[in-house]
Every structure is written in structure tokens, then in C-alpha cells.
C-alpha positions in Angstrom: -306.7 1.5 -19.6 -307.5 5.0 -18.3 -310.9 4.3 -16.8 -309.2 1.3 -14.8 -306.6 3.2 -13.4 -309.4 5.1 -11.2 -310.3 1.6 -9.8 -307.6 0.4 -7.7 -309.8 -2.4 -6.1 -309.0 -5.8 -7.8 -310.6 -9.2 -7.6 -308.9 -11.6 -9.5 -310.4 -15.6 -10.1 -308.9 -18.5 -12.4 -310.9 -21.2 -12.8 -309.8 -24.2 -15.3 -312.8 -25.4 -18.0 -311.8 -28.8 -19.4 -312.8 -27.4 -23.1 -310.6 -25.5 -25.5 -310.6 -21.8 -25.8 -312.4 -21.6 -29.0 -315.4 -23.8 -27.1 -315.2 -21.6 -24.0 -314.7 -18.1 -26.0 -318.4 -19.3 -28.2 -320.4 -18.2 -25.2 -318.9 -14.3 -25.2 -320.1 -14.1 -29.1 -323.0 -15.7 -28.9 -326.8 -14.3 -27.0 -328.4 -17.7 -26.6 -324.9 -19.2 -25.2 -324.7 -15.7 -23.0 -328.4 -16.0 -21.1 -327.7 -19.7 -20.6 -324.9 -18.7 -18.2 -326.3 -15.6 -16.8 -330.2 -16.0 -17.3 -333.0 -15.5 -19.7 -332.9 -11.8 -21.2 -329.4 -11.5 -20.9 -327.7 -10.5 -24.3 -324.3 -9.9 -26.0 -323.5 -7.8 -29.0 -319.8 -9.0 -29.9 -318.1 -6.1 -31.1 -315.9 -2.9 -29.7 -319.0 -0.8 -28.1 -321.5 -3.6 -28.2 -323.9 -3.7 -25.2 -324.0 -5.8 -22.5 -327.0 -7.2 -20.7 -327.3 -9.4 -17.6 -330.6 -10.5 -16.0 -330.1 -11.6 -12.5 -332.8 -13.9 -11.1 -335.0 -11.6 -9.4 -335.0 -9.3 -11.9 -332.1 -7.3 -11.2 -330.3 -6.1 -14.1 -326.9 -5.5 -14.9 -325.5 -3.5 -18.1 -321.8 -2.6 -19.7 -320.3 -2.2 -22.8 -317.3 -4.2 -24.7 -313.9 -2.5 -24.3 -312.2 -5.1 -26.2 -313.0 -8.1 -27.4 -310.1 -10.6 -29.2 -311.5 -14.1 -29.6 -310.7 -16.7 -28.6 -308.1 -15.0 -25.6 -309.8 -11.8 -24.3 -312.7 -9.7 -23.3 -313.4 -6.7 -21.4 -317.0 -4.9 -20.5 -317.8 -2.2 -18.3 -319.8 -3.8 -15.5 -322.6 -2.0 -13.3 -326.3 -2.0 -11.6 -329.3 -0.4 -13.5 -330.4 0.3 -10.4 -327.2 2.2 -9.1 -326.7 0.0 -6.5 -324.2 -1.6 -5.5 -322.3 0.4 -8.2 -324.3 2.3 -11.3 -323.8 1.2 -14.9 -320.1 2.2 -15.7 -318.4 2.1 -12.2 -316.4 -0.9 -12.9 -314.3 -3.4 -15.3 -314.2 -6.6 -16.2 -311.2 -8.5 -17.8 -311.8 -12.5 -18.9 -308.3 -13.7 -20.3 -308.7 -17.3 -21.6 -305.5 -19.5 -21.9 -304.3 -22.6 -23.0 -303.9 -25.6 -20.6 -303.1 -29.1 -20.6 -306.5 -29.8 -19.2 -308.3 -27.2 -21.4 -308.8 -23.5 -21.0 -307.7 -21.2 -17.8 -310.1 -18.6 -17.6 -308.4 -15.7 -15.6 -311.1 -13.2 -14.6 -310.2 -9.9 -13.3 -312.8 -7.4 -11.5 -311.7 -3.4 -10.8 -313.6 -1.1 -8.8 -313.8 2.3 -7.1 -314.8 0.9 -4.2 -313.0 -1.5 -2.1 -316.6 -2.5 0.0 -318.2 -3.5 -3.1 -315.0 -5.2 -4.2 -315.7 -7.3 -1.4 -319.1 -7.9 -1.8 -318.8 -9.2 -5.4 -316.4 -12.1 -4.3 -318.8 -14.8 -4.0 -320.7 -13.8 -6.7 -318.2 -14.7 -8.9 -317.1 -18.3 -7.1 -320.3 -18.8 -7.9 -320.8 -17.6 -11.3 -318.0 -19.0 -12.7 -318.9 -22.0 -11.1 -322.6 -22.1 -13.1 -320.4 -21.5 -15.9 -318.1 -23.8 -15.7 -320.7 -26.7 -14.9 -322.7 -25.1 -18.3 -319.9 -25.5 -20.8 -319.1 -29.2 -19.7 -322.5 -30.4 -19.6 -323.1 -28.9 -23.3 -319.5 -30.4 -24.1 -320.1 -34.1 -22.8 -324.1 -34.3 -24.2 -322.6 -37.7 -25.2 -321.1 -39.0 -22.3 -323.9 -41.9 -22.2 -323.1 -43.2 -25.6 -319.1 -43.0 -24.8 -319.9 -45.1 -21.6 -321.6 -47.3 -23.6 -319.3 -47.9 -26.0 -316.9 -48.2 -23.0 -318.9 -51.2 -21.7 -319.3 -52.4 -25.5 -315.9 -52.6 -25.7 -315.4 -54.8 -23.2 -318.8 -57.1 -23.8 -316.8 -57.2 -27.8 -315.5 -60.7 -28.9 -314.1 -59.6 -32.2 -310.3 -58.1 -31.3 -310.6 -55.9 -34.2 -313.9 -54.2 -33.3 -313.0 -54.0 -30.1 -309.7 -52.2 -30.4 -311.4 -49.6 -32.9 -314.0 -48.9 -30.4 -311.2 -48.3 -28.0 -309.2 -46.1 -30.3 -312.4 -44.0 -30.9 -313.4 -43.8 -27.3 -310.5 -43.3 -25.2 -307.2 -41.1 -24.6 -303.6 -43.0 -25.3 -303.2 -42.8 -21.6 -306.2 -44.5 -20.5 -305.8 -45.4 -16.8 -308.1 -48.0 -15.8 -308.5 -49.2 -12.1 -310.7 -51.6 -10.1 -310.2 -54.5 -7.6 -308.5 -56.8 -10.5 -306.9 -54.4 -12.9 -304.2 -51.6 -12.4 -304.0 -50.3 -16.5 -302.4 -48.0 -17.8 -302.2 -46.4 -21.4 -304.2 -48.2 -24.3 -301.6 -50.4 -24.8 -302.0 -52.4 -21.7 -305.6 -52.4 -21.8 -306.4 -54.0 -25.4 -304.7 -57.1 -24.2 -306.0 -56.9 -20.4 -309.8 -57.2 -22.5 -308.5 -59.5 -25.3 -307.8 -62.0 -21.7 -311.5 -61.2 -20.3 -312.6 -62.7 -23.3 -309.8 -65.8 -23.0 -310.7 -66.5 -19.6 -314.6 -65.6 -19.5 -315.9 -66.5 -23.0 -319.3 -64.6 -23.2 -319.1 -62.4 -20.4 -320.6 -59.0 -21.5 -321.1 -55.3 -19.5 -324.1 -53.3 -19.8 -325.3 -50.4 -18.4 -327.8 -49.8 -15.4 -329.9 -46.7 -15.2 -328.9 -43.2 -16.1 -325.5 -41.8 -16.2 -324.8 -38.8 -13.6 -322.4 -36.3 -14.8 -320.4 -33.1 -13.2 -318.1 -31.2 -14.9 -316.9 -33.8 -17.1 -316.7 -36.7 -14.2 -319.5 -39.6 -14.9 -321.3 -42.1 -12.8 -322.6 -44.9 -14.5 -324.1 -48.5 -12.6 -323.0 -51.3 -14.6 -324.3 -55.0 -14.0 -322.3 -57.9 -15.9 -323.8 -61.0 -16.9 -322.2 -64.2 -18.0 -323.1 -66.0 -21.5 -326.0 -67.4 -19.9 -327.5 -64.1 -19.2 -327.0 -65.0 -15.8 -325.6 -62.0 -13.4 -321.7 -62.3 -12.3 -321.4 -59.2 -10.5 -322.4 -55.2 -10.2 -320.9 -51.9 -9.6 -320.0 -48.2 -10.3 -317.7 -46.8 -12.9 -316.2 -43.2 -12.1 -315.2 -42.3 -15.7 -312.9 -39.2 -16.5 -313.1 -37.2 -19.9 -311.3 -34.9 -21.3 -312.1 -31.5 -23.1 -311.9 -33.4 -26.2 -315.0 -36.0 -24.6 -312.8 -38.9 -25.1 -312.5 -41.3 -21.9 -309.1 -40.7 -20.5 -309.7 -42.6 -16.8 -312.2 -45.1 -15.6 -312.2 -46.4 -11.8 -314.5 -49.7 -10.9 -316.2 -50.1 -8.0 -318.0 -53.2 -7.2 -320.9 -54.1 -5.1 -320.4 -56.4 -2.2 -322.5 -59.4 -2.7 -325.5 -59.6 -0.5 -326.0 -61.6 2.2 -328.0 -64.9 2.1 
């Protein structure tokens, strides 16, 4: 608290990571997780007086030393440049206060310097920084979002109510919100018998997936084709699916191709 009194230039950035605080906090405590964020080389010992490493690309190096470290809420380093420049090793703080929210973790991040130039220059540095990390911890948290959309479009290719519904129950939030040109659902409820009447009304219709899935920060893209009993195809599209920090499905929105001209 001392040292930081001596740096009265702040930057503060809050960012919201859809993946609880204990997921988030793993990547403080852990090397490997550490240079995925900030590059090969960089390390992390864990503790009260532990060192800090960062390898910018280009080879510029960045080194501190924990303050404090609490998991899975807080952790402060001293932050500065091998080199001496912008700042030398020592010259400033960092604060990362993780808190609960309803979509996950808030990640408060709070930056204090000597200098109120270099305060400035470190600002997009960070929007960007946080954004890589942001972007790592979801993609390493949805690593199955291509088996949840496929259960997704299992679930509705499924005959049998009972398997159906348990796929459902395994896949997706309580509040599922499902939207596209004939459907305005909501919770999981509403949905079971809005599938349990595709089934009534198109006997044999199934869903299947088309391509790769394309995935950013816990939003997927997946092309979908479906075909009636015959094998014969009714109609194509885009899903936008939704997931929560938990990975379960919590909103899909369909999008469907125009049919193409004769």
C-alpha cells in the first residue's frame, strides 16, 4: 500500500469472462496457463514474492513480483520493462480483483504509475490484453461446443420423448430462449413440447450439422441442413447459439437460407 501511494496515475479496466472465478483465477497459478495469455516464456510463481515474467512478442520482456495473491478474488505484481523503458522493473502496480457475476466473473484490473505519460500509453495495451485473455479462457472453456451443438440438433432429429428431453436437460439452461422464423420459445418447458409437435407434424424430419462450428467468446456458429425421412433436403440455415460459463446452451437463434432461385 505504501509503494502505490507514490503512483497517483490510475488505469482502471473491467471486463466480464463468462467462466467462474475459480476457472478465471487457474491462469494466475498456473505457468503453462500464464504464457498462453501473455506468450511463450512467460512464467508465474504463485506465492507472496514469487517472480513474474512476461514475454512480449518481439522479445521484450516484462518482470514484477507478487504483492498479494488470494485465490480465487485477488492478485497484485509489481509491473515493469527489463529494458527500463517505458518504466524499469518496479516503477508500477498491478491490481486484478475477480468478482462474482451473473454472467461469470468481473475481472476489475487496476494499473498505478509515477507517470501519468506512460499511464497513458499503457491503455490500449490492456483493451487489448484482456481482450486475448478473455477470448483464451472461453475458447479453453467451450472445447466442446461442437458436441453440445450436436446434441442440440440430436435433440431435435430424436423421436423417442424420453431421450429427447434428457438430452435437453443435459444440454441446455432452464431458460433456454429459442428463436427463428416459426418459433418464439422460451424456458425448457416450452421447448420440449414445441419438439415433441416437430415430430407430430413432420415424422422423420431430422437436423444435422454442416461444416465446422465458429466460436468467439462463448457465441457459436454452426450451418445446419435438415432433411426429411426420405433423406431428401427440406431446408438450411445458421444457428447463433449462446452458452453460458457453465457450457450449457442457454439461447439459440435460427436463421434460414432463402431458397434459390430456379
Amino acid at each position: 500500500m505504501t509503494a502505490t501511494l507514490a503512483m497517483p496515475h490510475r488505469l482502471d479496466r473491467s471486463i466480464i469472462i463468462n467462466a467462474s472465478r475459480d476457472t478465471v483465477f487457474a491462469y494466475f497459478t498456473d505457468s503453462t496457463r500464464w504464457a498462453r495469455w501473455w506468450g511463450q516464456g512467460s512464467t508465474i510463481d504463485p506465492r507472496a514474492g514469487g517472480a513474474v515474467q512476461i514475454c512480449h512478442p518481439g522479445g521484450v520482456q516484462v518482470a514484477g513480483e507478487i504483492l498479494e495473491i488470494n485465490p480465487p478474488a485477488r492478485l497484485v505484481f509489481t509491473y515493469g520493462y527489463v529494458s527500463g523503458t517505458p518504466m524499469p522493473v518496479g516503477a508500477s502496480v498491478v491490481t486484478i480483483q475477480l468478482d462474482d457475476d451473473a454472467a461469470g466473473t468481473r475481472l476489475n484490473l487496476s494499473h498505478v504509475f509515477t507517470d501519468e505519460k506512460v499511464r497513458d500509453e499503457m491503455v490500449q495495451g490492456w483493451r487489448f490484453q484482456l481482450s486475448l485473455f478473455g477470448n483464451l479462457v472461453a475458447n479453453d472453456l467451450h472445447t466442446g461446443a461442437s458436441s453440445a451443438v450436436d446434441g442440440w440438433f440430436s435433440a431435435w432429429s430424436e423421436p423417442d420423448t424420453a431421450r429427447r428431453e434428457a438430452l435437453l436437460d443435459r444440454l441446455a439452461t432452464k431458460e433456454i430462449r429459442f428463436r427463428d422464423k416459426f418459433s418464439l420459445i422460451d424456458g425448457i418447458s416450452d421447448l420440449r413440447p414445441h419438439l415433441a409437435a416437430v415430430h407430430k407434424f413432420m415424422p422423420g424430419m431430422r437436423l444435422e450439422r454442416e461444416g465446422d462450428i465458429r466460436h468467439c467468446q462463448g457465441t457459436v456458429l454452426a450451418d445446419w441442413v435438415a432433411r426429411a425421412a426420405d433423406g431428401s433436403e427440406r431446408g438450411r440455415g445458421t444457428n447463433v447459439f449462446a452458452m453460458d460459463h457453465t457450457g450449457r446452451i442457454e439461447s439459440v437463434t435460427g436463421f434460414w437460407n432463402a431458397p434459390k432461385q430456379p
